[in-house]
PDB file with one MODEL, atoms N, CA, C and O in Angstrom:
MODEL        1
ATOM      1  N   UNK A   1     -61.158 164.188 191.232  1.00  0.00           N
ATOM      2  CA  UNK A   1     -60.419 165.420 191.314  1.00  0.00           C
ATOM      3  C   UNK A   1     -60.430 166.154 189.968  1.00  0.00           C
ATOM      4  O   UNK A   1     -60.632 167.369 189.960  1.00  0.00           O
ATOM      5  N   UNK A   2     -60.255 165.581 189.004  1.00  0.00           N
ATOM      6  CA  UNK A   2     -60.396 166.077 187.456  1.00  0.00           C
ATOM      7  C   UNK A   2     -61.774 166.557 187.407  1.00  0.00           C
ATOM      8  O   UNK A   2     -61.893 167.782 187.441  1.00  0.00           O
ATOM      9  N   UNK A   3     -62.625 166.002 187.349  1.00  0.00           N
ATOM     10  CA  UNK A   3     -63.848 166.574 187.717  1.00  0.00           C
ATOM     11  C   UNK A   3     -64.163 167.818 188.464  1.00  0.00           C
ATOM     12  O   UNK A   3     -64.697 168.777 187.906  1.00  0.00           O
ATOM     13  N   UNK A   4     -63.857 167.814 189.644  1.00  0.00           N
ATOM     14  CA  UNK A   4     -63.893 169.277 189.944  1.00  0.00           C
ATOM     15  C   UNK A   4     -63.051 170.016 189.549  1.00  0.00           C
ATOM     16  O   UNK A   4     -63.499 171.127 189.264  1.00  0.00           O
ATOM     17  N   UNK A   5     -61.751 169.860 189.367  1.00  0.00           N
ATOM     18  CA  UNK A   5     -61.058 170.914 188.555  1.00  0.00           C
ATOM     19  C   UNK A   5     -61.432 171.229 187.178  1.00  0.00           C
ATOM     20  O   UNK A   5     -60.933 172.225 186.655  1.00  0.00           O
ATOM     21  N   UNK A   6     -61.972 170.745 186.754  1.00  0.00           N
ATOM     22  CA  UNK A   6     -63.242 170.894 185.540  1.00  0.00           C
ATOM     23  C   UNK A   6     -63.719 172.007 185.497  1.00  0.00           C
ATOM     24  O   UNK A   6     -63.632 172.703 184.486  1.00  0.00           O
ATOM     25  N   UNK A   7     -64.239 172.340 186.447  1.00  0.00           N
ATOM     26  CA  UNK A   7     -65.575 173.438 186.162  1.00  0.00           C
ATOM     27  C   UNK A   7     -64.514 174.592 187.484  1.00  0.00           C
ATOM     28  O   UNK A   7     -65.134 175.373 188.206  1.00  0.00           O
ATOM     29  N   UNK A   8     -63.277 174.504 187.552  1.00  0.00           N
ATOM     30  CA  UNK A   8     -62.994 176.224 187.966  1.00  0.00           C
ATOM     31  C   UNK A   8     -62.818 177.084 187.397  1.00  0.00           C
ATOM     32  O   UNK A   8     -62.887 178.182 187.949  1.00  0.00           O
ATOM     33  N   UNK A   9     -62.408 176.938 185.576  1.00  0.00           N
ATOM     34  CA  UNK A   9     -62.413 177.794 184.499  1.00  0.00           C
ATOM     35  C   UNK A   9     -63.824 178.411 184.532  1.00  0.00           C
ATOM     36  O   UNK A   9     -64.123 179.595 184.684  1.00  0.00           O
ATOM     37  N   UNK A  10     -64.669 177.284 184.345  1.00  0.00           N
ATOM     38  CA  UNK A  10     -65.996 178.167 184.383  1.00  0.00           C
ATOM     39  C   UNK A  10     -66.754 179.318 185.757  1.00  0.00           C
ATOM     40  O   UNK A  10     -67.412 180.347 185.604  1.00  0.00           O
ATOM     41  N   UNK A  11     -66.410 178.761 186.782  1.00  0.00           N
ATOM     42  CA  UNK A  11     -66.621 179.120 187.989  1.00  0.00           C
ATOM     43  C   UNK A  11     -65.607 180.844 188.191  1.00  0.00           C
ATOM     44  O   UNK A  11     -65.967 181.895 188.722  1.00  0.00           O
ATOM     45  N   UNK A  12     -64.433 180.516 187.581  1.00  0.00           N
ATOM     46  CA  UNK A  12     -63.360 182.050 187.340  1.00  0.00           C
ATOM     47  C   UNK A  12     -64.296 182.918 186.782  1.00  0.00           C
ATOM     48  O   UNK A  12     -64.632 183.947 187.369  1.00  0.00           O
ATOM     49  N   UNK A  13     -64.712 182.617 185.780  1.00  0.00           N
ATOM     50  CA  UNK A  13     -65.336 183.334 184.284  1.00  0.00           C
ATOM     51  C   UNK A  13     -66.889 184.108 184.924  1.00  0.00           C
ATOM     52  O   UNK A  13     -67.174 185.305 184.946  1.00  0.00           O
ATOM     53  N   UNK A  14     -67.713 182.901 185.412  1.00  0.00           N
ATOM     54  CA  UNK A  14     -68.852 183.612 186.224  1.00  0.00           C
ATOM     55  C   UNK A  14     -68.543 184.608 187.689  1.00  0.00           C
ATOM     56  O   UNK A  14     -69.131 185.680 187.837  1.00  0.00           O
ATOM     57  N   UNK A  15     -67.498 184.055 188.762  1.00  0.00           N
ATOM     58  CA  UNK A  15     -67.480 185.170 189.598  1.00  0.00           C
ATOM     59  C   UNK A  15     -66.554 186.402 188.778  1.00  0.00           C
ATOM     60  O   UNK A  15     -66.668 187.493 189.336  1.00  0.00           O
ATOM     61  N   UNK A  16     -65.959 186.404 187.959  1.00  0.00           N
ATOM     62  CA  UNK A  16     -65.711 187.666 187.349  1.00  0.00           C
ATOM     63  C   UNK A  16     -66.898 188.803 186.586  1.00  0.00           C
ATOM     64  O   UNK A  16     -67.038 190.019 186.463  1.00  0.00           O
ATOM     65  N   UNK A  17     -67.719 187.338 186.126  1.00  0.00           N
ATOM     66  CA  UNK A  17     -69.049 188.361 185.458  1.00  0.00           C
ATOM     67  C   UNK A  17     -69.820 188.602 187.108  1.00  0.00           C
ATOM     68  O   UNK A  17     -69.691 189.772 187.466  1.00  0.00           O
ATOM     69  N   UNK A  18     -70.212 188.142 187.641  1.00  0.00           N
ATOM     70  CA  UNK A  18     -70.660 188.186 189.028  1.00  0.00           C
ATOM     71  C   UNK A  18     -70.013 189.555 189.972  1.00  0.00           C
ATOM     72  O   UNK A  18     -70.678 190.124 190.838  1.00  0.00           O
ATOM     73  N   UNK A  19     -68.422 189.976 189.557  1.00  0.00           N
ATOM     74  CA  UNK A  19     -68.267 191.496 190.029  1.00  0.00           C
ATOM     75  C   UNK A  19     -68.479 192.690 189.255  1.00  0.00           C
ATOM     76  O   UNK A  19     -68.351 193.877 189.557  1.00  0.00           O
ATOM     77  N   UNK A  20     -68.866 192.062 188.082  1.00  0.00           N
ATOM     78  CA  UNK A  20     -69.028 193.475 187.097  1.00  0.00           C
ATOM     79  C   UNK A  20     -67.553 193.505 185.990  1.00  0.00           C
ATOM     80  O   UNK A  20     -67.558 194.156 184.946  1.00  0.00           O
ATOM     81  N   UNK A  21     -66.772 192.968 186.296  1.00  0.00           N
ATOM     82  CA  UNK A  21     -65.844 192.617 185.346  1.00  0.00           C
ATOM     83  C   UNK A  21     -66.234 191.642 183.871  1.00  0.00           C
ATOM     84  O   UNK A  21     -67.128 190.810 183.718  1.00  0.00           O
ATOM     85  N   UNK A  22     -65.331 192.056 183.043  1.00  0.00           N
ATOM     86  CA  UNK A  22     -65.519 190.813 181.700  1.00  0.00           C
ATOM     87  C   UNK A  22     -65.409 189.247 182.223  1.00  0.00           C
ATOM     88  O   UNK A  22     -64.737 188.700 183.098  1.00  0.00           O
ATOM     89  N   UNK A  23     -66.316 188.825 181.342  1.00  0.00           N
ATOM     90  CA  UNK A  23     -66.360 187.473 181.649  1.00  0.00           C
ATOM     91  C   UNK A  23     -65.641 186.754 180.103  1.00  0.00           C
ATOM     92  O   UNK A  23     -65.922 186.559 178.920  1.00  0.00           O
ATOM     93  N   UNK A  24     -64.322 186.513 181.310  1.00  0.00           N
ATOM     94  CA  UNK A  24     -63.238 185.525 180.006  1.00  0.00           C
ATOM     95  C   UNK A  24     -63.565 184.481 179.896  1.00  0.00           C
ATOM     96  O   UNK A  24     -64.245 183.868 180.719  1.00  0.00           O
ATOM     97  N   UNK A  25     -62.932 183.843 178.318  1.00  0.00           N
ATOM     98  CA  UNK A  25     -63.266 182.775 178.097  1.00  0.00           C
ATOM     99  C   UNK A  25     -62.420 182.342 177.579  1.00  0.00           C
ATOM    100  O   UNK A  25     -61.611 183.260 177.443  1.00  0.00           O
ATOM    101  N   UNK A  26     -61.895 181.130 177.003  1.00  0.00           N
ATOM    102  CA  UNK A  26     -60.587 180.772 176.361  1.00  0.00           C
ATOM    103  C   UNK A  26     -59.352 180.180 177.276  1.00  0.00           C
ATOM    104  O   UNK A  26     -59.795 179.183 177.847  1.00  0.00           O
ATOM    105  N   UNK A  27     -58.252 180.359 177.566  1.00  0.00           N
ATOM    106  CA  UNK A  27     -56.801 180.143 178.063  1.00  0.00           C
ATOM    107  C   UNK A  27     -56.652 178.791 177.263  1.00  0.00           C
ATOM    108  O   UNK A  27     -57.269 178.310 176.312  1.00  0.00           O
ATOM    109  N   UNK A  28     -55.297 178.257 178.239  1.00  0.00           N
ATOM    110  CA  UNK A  28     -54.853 177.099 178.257  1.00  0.00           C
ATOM    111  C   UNK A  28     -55.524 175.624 177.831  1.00  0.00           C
ATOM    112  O   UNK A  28     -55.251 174.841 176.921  1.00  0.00           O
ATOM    113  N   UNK A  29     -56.701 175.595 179.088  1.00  0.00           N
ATOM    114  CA  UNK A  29     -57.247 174.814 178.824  1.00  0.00           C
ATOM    115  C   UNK A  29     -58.976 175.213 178.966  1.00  0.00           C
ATOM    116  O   UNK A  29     -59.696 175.020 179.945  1.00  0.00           O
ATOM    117  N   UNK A  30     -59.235 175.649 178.022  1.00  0.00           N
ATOM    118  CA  UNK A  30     -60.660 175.617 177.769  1.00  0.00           C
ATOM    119  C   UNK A  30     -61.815 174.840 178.074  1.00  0.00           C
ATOM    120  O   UNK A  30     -61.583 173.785 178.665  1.00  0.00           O
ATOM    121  N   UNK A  31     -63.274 175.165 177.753  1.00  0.00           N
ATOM    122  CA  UNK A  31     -64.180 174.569 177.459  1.00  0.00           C
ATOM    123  C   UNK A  31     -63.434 173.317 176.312  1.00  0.00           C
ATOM    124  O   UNK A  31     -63.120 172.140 176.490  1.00  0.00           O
ATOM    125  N   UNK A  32     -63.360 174.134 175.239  1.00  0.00           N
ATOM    126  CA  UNK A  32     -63.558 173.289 173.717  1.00  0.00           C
ATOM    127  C   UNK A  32     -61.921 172.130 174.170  1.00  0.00           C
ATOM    128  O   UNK A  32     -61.804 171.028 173.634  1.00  0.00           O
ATOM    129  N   UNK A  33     -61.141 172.520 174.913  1.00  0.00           N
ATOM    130  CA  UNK A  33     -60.112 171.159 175.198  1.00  0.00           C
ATOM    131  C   UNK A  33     -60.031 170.615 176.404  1.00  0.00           C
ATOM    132  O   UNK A  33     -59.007 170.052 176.789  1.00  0.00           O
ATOM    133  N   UNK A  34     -61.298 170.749 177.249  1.00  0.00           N
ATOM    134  CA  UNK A  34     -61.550 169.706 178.356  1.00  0.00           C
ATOM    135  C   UNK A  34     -62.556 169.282 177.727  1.00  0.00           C
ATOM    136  O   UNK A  34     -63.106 168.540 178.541  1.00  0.00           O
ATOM    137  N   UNK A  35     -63.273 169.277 176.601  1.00  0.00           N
ATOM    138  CA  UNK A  35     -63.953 168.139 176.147  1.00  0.00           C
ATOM    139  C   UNK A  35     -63.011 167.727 175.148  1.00  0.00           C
ATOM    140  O   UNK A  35     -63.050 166.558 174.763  1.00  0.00           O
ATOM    141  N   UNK A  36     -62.044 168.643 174.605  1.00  0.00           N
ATOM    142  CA  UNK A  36     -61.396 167.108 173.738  1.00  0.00           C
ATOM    143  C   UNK A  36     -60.868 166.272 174.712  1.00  0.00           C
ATOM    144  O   UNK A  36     -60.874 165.063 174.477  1.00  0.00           O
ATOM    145  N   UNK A  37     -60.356 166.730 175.889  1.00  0.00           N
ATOM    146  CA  UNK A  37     -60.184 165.912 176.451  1.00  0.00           C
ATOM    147  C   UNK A  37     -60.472 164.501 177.204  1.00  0.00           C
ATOM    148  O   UNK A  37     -59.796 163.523 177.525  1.00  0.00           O
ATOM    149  N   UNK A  38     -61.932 164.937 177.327  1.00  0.00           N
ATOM    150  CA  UNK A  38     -62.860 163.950 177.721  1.00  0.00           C
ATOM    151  C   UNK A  38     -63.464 163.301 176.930  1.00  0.00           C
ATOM    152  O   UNK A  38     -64.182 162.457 177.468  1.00  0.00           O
ATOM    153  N   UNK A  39     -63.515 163.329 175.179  1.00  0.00           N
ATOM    154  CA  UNK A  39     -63.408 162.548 174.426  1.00  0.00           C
ATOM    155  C   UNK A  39     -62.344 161.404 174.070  1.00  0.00           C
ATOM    156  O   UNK A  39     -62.551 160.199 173.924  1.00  0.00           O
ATOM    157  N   UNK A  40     -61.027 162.195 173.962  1.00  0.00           N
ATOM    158  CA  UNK A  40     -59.710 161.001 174.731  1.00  0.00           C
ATOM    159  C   UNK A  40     -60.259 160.297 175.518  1.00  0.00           C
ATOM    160  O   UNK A  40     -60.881 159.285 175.194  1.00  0.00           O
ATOM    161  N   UNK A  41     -60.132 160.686 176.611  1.00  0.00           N
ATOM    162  CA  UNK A  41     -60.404 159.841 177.483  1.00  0.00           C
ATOM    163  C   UNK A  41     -61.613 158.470 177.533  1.00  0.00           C
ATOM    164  O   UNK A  41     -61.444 157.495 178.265  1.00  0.00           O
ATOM    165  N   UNK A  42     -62.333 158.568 176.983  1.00  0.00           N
ATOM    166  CA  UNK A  42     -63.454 157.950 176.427  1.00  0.00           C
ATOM    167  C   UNK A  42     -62.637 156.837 175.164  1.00  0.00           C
ATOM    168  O   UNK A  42     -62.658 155.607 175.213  1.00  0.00           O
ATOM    169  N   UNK A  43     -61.891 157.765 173.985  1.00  0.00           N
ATOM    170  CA  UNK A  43     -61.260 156.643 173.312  1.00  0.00           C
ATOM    171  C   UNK A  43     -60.360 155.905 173.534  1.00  0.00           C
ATOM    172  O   UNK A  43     -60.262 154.771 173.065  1.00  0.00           O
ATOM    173  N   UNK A  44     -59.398 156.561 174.449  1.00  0.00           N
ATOM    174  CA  UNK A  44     -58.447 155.966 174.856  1.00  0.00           C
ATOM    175  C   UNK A  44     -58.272 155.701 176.113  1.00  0.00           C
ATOM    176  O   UNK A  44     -57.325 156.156 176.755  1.00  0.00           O
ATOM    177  N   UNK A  45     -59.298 154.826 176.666  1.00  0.00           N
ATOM    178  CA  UNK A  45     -59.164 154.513 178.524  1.00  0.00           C
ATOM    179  C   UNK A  45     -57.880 154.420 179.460  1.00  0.00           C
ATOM    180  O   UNK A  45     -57.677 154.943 180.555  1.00  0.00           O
ATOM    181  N   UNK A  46     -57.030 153.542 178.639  1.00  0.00           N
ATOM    182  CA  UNK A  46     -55.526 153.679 179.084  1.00  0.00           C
ATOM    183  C   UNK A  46     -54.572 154.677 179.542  1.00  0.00           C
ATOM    184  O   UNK A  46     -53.626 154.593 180.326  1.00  0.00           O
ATOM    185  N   UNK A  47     -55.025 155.593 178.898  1.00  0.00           N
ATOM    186  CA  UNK A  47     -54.518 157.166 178.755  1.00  0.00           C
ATOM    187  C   UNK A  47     -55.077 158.038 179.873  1.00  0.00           C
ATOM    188  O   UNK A  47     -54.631 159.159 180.117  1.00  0.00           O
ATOM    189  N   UNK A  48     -56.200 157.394 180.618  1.00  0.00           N
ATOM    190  CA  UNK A  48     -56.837 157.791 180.913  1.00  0.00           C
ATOM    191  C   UNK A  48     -56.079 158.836 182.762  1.00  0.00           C
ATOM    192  O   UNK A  48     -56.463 159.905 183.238  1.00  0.00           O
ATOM    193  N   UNK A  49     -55.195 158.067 183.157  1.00  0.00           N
ATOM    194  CA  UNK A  49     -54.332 158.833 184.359  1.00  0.00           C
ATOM    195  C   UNK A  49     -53.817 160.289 183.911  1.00  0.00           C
ATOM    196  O   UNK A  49     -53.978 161.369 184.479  1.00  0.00           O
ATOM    197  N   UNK A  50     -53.098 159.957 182.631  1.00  0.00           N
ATOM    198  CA  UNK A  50     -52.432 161.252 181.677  1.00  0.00           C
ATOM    199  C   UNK A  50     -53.187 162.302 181.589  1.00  0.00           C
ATOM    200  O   UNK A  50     -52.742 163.449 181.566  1.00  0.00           O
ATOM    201  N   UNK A  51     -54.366 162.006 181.532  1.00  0.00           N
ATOM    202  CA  UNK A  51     -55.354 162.980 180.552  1.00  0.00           C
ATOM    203  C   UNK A  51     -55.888 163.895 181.859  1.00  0.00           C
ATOM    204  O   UNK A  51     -55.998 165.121 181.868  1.00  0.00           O
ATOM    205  N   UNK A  52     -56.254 162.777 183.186  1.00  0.00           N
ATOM    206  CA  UNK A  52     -56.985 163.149 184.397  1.00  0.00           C
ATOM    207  C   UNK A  52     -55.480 164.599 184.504  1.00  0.00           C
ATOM    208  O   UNK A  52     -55.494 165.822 184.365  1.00  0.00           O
ATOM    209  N   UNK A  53     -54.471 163.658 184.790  1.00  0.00           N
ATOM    210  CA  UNK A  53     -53.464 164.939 185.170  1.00  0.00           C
ATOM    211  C   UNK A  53     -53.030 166.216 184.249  1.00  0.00           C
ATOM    212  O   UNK A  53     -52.276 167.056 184.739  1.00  0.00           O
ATOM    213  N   UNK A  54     -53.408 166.326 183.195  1.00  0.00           N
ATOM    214  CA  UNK A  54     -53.605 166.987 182.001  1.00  0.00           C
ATOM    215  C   UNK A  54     -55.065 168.264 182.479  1.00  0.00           C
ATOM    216  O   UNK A  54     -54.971 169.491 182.459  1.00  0.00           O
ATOM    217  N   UNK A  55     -55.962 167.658 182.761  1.00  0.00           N
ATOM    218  CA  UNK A  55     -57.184 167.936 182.963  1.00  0.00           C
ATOM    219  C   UNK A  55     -57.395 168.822 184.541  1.00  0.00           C
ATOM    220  O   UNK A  55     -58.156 169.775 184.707  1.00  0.00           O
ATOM    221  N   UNK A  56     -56.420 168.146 185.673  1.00  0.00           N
ATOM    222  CA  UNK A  56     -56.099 168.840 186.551  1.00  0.00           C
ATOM    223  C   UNK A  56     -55.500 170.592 186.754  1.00  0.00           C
ATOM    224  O   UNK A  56     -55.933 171.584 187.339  1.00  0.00           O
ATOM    225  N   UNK A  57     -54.399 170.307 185.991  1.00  0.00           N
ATOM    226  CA  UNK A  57     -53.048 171.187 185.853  1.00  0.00           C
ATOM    227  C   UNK A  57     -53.797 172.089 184.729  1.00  0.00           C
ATOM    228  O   UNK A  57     -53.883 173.232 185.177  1.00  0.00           O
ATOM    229  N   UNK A  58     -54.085 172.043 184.080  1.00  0.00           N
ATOM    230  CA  UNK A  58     -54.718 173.187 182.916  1.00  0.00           C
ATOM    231  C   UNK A  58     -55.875 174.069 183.146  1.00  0.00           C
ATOM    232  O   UNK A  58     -56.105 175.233 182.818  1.00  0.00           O
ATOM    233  N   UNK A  59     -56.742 172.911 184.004  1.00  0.00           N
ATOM    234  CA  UNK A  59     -57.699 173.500 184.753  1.00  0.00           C
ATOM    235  C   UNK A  59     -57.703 174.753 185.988  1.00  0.00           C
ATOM    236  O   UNK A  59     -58.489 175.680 186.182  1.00  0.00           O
ATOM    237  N   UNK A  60     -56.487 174.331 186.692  1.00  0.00           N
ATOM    238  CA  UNK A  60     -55.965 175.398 187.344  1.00  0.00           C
ATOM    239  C   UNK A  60     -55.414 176.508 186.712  1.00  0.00           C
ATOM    240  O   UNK A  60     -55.853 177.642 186.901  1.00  0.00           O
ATOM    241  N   UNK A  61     -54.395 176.233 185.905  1.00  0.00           N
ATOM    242  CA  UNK A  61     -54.067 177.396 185.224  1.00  0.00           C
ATOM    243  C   UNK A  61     -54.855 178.046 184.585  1.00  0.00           C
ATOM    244  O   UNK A  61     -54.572 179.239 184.695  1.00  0.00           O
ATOM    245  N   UNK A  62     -56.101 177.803 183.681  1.00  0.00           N
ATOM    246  CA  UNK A  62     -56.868 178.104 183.117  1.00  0.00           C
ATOM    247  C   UNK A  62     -57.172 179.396 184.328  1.00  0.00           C
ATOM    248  O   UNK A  62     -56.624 180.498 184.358  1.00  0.00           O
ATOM    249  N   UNK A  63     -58.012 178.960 185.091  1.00  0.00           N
ATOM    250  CA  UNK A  63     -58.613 179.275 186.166  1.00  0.00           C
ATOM    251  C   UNK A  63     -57.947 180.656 186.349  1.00  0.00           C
ATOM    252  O   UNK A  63     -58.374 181.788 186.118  1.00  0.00           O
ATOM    253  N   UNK A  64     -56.580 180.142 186.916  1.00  0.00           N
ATOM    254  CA  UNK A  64     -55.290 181.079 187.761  1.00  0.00           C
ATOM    255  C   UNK A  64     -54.972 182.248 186.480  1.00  0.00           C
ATOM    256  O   UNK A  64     -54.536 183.396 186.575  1.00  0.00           O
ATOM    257  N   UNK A  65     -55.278 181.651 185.569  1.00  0.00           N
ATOM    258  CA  UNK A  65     -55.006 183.563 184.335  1.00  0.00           C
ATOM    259  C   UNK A  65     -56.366 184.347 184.303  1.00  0.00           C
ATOM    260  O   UNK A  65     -56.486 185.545 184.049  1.00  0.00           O
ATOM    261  N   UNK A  66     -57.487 183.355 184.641  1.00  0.00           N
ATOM    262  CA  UNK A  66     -58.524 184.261 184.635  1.00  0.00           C
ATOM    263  C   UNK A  66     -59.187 184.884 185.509  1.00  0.00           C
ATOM    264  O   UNK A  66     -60.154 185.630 185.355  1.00  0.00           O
ATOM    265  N   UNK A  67     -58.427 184.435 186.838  1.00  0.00           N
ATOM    266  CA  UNK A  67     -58.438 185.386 187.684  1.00  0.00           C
ATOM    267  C   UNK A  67     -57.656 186.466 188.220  1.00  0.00           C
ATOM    268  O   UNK A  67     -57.992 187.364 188.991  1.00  0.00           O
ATOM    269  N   UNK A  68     -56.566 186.222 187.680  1.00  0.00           N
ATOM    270  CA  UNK A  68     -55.320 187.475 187.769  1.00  0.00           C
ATOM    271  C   UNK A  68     -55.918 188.162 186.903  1.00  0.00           C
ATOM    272  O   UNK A  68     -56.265 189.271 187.310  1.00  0.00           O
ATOM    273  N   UNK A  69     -56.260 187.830 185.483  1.00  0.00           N
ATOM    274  CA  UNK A  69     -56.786 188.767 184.238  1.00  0.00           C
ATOM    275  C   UNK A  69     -58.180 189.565 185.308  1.00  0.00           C
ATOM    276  O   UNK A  69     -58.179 190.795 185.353  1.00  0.00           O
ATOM    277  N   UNK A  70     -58.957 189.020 185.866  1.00  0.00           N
ATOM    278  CA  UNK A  70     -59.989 190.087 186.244  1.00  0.00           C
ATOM    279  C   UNK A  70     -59.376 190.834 187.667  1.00  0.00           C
ATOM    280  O   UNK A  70     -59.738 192.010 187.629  1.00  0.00           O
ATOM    281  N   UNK A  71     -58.761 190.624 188.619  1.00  0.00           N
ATOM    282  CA  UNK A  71     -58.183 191.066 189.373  1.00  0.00           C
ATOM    283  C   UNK A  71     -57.295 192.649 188.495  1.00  0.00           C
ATOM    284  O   UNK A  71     -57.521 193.781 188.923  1.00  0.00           O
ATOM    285  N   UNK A  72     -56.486 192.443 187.475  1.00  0.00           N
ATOM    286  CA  UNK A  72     -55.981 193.164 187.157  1.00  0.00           C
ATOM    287  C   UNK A  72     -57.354 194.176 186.535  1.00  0.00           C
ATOM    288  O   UNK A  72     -56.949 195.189 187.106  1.00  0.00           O
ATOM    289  N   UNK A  73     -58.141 194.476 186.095  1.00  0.00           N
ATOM    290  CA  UNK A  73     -59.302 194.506 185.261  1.00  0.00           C
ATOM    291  C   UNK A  73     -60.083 195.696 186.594  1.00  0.00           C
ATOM    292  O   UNK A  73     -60.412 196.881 186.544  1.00  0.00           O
ATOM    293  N   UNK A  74     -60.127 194.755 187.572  1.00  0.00           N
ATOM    294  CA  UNK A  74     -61.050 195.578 188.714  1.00  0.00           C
ATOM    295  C   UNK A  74     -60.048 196.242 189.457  1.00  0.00           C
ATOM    296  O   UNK A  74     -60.531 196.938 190.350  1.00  0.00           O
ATOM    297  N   UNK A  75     -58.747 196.263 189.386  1.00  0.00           N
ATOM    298  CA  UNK A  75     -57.994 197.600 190.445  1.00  0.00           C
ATOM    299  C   UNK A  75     -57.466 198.327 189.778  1.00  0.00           C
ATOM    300  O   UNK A  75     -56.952 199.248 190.414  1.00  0.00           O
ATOM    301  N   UNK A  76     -57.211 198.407 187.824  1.00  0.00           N
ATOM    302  CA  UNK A  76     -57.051 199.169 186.987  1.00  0.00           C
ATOM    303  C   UNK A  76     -57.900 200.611 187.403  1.00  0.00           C
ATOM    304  O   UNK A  76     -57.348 201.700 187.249  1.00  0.00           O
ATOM    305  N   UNK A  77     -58.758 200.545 187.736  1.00  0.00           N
ATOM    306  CA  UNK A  77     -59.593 202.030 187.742  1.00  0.00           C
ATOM    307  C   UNK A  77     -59.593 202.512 189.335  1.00  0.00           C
ATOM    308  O   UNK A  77     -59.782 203.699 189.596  1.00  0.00           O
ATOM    309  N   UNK A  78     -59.446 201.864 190.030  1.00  0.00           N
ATOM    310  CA  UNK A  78     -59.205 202.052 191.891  1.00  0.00           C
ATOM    311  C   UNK A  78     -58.431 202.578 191.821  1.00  0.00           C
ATOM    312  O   UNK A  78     -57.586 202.323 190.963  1.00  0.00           O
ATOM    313  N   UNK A  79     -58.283 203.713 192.783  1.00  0.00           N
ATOM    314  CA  UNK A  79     -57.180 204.733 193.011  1.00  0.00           C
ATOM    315  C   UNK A  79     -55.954 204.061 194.205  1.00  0.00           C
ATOM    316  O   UNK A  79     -56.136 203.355 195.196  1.00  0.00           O
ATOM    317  N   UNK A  80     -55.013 204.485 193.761  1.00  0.00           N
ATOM    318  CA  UNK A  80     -53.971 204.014 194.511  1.00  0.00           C
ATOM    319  C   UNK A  80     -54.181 204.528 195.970  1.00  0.00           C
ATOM    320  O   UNK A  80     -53.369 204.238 196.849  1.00  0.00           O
TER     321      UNK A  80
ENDMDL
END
């Protein structure tokens, strides 16, 4: 499950470049801290439930600002 919630930050970021909107990068939980994360996880195996649920939950949110952020982005110029 961490695993696929992995790659919806990235998956946000491309169907936003994919409508013609900016393609974000950054939030909560990033590229650069789902691999620190997955370096933890690697050093510290034990940790390893924490990190999965860490890795879950950030991943979504990540996701969930960068798609409100392009949502807001593409009906900014649409007429009411």
């Amino acid at each position: 499950m961490a695993a696929a919630a992995a790659t919806l930050p990235t998956f946000a970021a491309l169907a936003a470049a994919g409508t013609g909107a900016t393609r974000r990068n950054g939030g909560p939980v990033g590229k650069t801290e789902r691999c620190l994360l997955a370096v933890l996880a690697t050093a510290w195996p034990s940790a390893l439930p924490v990190i999965c649920l860490v890795v879950v939950a950030g991943s979504l949110l990540t996701a969930g600002r960068r798609l409100v952020a392009t949502h807001r982005e593409l009906t900014a110029g649409a007429p009411a």
